[in-house]
Backbone as CSV, one residue per row, in Angstrom:
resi,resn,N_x,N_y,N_z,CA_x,CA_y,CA_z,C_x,C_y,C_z
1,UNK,0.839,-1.160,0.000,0.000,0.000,0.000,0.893,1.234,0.000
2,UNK,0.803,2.198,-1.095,1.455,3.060,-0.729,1.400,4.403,0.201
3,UNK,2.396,4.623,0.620,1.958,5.995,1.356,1.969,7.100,0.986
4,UNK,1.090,7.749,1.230,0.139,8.892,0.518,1.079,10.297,1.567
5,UNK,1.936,11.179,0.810,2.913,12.046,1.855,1.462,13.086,2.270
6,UNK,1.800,13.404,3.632,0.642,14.321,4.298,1.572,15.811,5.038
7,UNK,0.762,16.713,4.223,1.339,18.032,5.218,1.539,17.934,6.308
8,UNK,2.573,18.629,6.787,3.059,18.908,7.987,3.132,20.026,8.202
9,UNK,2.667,20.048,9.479,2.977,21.898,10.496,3.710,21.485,11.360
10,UNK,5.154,21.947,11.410,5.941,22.236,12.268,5.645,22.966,13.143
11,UNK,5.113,23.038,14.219,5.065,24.365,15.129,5.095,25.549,15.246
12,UNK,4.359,25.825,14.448,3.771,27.139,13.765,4.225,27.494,12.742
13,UNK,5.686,26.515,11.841,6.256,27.068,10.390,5.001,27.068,9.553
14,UNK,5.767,27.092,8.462,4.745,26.921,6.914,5.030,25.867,6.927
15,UNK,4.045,25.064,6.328,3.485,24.033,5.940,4.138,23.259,4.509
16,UNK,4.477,22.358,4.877,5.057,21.608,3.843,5.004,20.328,3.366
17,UNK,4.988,19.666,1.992,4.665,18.770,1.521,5.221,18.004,1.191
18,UNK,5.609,16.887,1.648,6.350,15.723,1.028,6.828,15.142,2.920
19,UNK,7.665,14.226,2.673,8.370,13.772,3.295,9.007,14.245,4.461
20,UNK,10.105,14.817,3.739,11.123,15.894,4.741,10.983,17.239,4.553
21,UNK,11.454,17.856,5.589,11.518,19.160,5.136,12.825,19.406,4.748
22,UNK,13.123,20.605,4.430,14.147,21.231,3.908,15.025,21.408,4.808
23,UNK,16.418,20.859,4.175,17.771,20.980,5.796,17.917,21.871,5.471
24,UNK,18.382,23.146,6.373,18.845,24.031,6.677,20.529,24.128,6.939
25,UNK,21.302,24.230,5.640,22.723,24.369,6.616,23.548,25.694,6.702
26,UNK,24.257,25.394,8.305,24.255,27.228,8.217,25.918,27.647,7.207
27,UNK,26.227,28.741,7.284,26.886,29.348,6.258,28.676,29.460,7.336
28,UNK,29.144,28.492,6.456,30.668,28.709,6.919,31.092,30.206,7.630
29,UNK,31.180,29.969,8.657,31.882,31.443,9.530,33.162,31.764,9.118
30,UNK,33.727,32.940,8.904,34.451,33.911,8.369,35.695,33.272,9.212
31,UNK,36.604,32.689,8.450,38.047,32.434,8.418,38.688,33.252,9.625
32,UNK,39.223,33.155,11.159,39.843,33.896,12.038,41.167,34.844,11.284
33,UNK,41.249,35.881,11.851,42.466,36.361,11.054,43.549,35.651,11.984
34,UNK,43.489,35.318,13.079,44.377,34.566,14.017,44.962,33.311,13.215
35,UNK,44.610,32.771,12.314,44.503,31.409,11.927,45.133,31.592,10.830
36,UNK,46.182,30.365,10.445,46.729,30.826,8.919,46.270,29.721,8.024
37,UNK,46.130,30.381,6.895,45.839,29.198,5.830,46.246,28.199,6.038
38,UNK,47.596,27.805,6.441,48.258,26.500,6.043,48.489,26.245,7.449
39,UNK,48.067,24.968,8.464,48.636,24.351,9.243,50.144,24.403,9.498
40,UNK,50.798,24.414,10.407,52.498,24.473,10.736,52.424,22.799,10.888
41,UNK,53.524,22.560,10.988,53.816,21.362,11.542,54.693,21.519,12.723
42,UNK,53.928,20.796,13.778,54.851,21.165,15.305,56.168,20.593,15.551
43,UNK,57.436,21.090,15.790,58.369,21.023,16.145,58.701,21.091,17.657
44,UNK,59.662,19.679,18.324,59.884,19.877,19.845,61.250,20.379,19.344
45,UNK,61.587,20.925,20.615,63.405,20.894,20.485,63.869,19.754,21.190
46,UNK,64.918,19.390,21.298,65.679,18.810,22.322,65.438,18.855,23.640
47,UNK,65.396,19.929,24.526,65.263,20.428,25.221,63.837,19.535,25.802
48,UNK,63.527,19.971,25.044,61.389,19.619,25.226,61.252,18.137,25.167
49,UNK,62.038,17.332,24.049,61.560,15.936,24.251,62.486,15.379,25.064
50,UNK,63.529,15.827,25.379,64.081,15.135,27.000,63.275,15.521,28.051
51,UNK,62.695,16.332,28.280,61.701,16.701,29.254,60.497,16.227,29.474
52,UNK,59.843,15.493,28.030,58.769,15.149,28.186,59.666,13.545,28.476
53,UNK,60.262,12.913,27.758,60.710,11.690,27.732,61.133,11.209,29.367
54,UNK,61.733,12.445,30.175,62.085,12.218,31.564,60.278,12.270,32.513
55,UNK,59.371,13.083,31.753,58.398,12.644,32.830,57.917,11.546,32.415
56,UNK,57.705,10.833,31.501,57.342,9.636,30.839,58.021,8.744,31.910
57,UNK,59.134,8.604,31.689,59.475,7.512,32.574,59.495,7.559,33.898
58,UNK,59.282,8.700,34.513,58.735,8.985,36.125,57.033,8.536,36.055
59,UNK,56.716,8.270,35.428,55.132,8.181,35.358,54.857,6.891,34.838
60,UNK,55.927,5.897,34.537,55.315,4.895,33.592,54.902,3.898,35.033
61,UNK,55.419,4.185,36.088,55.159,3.164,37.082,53.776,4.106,37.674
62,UNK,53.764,4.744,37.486,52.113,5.362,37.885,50.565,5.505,37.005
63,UNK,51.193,4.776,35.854,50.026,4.918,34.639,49.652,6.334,34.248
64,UNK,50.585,7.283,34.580,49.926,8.693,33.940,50.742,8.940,32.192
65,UNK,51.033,8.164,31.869,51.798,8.496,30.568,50.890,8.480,29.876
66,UNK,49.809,8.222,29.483,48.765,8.582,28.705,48.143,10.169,28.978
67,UNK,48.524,10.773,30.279,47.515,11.954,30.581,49.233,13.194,30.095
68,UNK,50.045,12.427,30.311,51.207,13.109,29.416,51.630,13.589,28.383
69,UNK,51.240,12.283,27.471,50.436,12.367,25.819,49.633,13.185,25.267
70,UNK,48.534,13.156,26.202,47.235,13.894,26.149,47.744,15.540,26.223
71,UNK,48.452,15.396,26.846,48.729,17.330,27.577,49.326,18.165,26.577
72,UNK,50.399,16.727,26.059,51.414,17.518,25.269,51.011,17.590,23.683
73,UNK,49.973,16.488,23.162,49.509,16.180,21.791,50.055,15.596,21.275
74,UNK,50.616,14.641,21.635,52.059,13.519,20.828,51.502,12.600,20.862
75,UNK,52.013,11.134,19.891,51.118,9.882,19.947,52.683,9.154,20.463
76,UNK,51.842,8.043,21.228,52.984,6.713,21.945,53.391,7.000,20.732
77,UNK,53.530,6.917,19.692,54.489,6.000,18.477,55.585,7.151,18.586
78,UNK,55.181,8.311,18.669,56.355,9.280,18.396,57.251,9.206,19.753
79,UNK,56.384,8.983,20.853,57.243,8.896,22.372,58.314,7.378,21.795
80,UNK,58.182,6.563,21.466,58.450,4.798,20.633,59.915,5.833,20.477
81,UNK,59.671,6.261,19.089,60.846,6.969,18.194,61.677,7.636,18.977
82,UNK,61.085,8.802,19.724,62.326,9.677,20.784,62.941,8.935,21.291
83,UNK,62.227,7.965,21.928,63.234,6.839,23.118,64.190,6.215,22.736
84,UNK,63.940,5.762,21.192,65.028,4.954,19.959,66.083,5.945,19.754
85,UNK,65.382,7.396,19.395,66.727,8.284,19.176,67.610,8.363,20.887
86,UNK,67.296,8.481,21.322,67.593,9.082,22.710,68.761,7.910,23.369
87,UNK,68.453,6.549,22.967,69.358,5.244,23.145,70.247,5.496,22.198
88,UNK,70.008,5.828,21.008,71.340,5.966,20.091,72.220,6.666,20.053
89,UNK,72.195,8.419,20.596,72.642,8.940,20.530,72.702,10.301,21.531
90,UNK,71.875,9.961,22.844,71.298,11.217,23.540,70.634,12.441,22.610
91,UNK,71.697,13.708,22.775,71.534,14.806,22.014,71.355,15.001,20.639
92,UNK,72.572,14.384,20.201,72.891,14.379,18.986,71.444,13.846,18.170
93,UNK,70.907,13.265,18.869,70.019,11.736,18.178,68.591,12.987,18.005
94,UNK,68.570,13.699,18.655,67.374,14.633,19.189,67.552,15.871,18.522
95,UNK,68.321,16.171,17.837,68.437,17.151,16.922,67.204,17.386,15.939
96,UNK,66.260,17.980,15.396,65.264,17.600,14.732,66.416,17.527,13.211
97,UNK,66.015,16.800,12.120,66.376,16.723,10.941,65.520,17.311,10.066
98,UNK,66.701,17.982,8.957,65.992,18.734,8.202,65.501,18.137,7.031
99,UNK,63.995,18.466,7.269,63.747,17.722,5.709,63.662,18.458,4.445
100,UNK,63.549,17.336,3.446,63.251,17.785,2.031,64.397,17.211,1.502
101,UNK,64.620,16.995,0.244,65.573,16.361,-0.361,67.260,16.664,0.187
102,UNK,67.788,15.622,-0.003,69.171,15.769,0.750,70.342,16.410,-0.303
103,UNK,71.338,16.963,0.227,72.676,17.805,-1.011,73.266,16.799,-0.915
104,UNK,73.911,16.311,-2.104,74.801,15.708,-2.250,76.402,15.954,-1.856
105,UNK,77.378,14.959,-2.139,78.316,15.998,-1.348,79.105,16.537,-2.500
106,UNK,80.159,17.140,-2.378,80.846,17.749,-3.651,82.153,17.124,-3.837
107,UNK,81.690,16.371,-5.144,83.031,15.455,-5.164,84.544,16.252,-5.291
108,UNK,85.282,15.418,-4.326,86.696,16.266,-4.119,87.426,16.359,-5.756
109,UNK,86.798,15.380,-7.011,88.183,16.132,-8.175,87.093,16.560,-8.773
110,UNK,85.602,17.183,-8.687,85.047,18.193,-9.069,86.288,19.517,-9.699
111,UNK,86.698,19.774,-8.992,87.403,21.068,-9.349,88.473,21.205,-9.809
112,UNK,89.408,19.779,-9.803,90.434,19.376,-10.480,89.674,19.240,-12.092
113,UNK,88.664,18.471,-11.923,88.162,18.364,-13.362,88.065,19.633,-14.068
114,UNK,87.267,20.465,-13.492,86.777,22.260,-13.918,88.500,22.480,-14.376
115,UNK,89.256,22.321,-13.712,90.150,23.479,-14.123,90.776,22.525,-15.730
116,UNK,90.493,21.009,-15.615,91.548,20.373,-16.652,90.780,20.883,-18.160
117,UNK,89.608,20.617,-17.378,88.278,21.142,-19.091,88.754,22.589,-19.721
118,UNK,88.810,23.599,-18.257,88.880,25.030,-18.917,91.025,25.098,-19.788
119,UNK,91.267,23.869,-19.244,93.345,24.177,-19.648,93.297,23.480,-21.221
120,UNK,92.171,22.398,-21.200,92.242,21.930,-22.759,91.257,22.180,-23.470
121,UNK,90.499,23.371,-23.074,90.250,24.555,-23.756,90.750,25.653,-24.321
122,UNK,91.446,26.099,-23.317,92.402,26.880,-23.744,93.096,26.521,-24.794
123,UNK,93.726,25.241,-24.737,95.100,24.774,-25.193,94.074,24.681,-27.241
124,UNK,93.153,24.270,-26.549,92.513,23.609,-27.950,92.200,25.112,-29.089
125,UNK,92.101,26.482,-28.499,91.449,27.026,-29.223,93.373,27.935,-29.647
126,UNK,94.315,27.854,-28.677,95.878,27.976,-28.948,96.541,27.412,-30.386
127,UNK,95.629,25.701,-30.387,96.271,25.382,-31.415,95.509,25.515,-32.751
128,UNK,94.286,25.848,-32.585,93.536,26.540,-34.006,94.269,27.898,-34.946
129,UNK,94.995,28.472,-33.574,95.372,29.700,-34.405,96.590,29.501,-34.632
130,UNK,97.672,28.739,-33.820,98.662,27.972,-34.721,98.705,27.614,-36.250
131,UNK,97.566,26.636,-36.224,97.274,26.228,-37.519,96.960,27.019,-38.603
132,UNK,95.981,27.889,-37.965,95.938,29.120,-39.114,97.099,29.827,-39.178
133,UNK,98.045,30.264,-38.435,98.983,30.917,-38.993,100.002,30.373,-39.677
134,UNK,99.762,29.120,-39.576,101.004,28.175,-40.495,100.320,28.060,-42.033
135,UNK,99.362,28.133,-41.753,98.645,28.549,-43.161,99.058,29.143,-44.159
136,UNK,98.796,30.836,-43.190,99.409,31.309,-43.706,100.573,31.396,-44.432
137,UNK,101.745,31.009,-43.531,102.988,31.555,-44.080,103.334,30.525,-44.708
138,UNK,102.359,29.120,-45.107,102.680,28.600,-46.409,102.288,29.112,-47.603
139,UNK,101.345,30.099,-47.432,100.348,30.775,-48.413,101.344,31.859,-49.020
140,UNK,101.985,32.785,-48.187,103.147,33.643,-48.096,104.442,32.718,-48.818
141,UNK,104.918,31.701,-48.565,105.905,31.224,-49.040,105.871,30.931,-50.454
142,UNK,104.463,30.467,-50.652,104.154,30.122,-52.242,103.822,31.484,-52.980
143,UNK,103.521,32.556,-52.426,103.471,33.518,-53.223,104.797,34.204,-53.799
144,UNK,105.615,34.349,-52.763,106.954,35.122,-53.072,107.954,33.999,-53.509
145,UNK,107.715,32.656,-53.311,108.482,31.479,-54.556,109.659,30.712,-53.307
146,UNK,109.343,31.111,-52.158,110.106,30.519,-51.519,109.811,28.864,-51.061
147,UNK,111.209,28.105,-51.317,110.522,26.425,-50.938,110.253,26.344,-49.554
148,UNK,109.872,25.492,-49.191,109.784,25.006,-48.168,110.564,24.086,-47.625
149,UNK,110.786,23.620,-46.481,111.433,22.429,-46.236,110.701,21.685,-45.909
150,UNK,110.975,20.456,-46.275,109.990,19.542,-45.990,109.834,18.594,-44.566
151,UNK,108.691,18.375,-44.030,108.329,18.032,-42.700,108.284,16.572,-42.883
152,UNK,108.351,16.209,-41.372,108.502,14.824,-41.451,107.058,13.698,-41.775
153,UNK,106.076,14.683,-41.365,104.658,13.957,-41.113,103.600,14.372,-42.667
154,UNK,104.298,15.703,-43.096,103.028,16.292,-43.681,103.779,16.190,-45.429
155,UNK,103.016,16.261,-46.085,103.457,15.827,-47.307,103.703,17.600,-48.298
């Protein structure tokens, strides 16, 4: 049997037909100027996660390391990680690392190379004008009738 939709009065609204009424949703509130577009990503120092890491373990025999967590906004997994750095290396280990792609290092005959490229460059564009000037003064020799002597390589 089907059902036949019946007006409804909401409590004193207007009156409406069908099913549901109309959702109402309200209108996104105006962006804080306090607030920046882009989320930060939180950074401890050193300082801070030995501090939290030292009440952690004053508290692990009291079960408050969860209300520790809670206070500070960190998850066990990241408390996991500090503790790993902190065994490996104390300070050093607690340094935050910088991300984003890593520099390579600069190979030590980098610059031995630079200088050999720019010397047989040099040398290479030295012996172009050699050549042209020997050109010449074969060009010169055959004009004014003088022989040549003859070379060992060149005909």
């Amino acid at each position: 049997m089907p059902m036949l939709p019946k007006p409804i009065n909401p409590a004193g609204g207007a009156v409406t037909v069908g099913l549901r009424r109309p959702t109402v949703v309200p209108a996104p509130s105006a962006a804080s100027p306090e607030l920046s577009n882009r989320p930060r990503r939180r950074t401890f120092t050193a300082q801070d996660k030995l501090r939290i890491l030292t009440e952690t373990d004053r508290a692990a025999d009291t079960g408050g390391v969860g209300a520790i967590l809670r206070r500070e906004g960190i998850y066990s997994s990241t408390l996991g990680d500090w503790r790993r750095l902190r065994a490996a290396g104390a300070f050093g280990a607690l340094v935050p690392v910088k991300r984003g792609p890593k520099t390579a290092e600069p190979n030590p005959l980098a610059g031995e190379l630079a200088f050999v490229q720019r010397e047989n460059a040099r040398l290479t564009r030295r012996l172009a004008r050699a050549e042209a000037i020997i050109d010449v003064q074969k060009k010169v020799a055959e004009l004014l009738g003088i022989p040549l002597a003859p070379s060992d390589g060149e005909p």
